[in-house]
C-alpha positions as CSV (number, residue, x, y, z in Angstrom):
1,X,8.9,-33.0,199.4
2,X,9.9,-34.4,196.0
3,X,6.7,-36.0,194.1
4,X,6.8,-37.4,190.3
5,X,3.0,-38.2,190.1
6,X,3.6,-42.1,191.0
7,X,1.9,-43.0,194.5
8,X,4.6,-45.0,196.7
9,X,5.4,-48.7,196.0
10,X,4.4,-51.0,199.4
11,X,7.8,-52.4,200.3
12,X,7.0,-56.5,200.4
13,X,7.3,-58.5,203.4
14,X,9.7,-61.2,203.2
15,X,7.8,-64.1,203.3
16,X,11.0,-66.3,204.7
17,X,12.5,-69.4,203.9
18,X,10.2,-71.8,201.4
19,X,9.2,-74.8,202.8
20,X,11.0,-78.2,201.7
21,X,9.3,-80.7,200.2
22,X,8.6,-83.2,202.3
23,X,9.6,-86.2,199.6
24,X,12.8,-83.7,199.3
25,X,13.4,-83.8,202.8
26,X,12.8,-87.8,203.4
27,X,15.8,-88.3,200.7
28,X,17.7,-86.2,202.2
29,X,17.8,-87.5,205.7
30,X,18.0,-91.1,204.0
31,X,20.9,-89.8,202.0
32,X,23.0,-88.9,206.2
33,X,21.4,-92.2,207.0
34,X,23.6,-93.8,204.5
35,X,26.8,-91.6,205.3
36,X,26.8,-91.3,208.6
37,X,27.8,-95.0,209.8
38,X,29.6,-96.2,213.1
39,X,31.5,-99.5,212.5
40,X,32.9,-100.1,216.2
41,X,34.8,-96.5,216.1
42,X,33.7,-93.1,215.3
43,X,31.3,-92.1,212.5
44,X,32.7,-92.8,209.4
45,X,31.4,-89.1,207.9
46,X,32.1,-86.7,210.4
47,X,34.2,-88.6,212.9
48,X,32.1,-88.1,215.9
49,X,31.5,-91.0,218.2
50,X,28.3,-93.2,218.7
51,X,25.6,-92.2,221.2
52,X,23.9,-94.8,223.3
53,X,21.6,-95.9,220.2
54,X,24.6,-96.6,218.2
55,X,24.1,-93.4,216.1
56,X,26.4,-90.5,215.4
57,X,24.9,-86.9,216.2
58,X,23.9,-86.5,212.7
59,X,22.4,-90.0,211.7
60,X,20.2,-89.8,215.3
61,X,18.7,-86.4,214.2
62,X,18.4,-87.9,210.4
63,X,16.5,-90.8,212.4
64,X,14.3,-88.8,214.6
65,X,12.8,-86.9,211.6
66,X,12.5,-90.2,210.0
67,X,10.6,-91.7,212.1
68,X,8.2,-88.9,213.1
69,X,7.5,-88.5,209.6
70,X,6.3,-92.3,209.4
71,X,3.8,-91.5,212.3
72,X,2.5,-88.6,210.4
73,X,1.8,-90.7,207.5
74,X,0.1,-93.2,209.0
75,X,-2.7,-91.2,210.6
């Protein structure tokens, strides 16, 4: 066994992704709000048609996380 005096170096965990910001992440899913528009056709953005609510895929989820982020803040 091979030794040069130094004790081993603890490999570190990998802590994972960092968390977003949550004022970061509001912009940003303003920012697909404002891209992602259906005018009577297919989203203008990524060309996918409207669901029921009148959203593209991509604008609904944008939505979704809107709006569950208003009901946090309001508690």
């Amino acid at each position: 066994m091979l030794h040069d005096g130094d004790p081993p170096q603890p490999v570190p965990k990998n802590p994972g992704p960092i968390p977003i910001p949550a004022d970061v992440e509001r912009a940003e899913m303003r920012s697909v709000l404002l891209r992602h528009v259906v005018n009577g056709g297919n989203c203008r953005a990524c060309g996918r048609p409207p669901d029921h609510t009148g959203y593209c895929w991509a604008a609904r989820v944008a939505y979704e996380r809107l709006r569950s982020d208003w009901r946090r803040s309001d508690l």
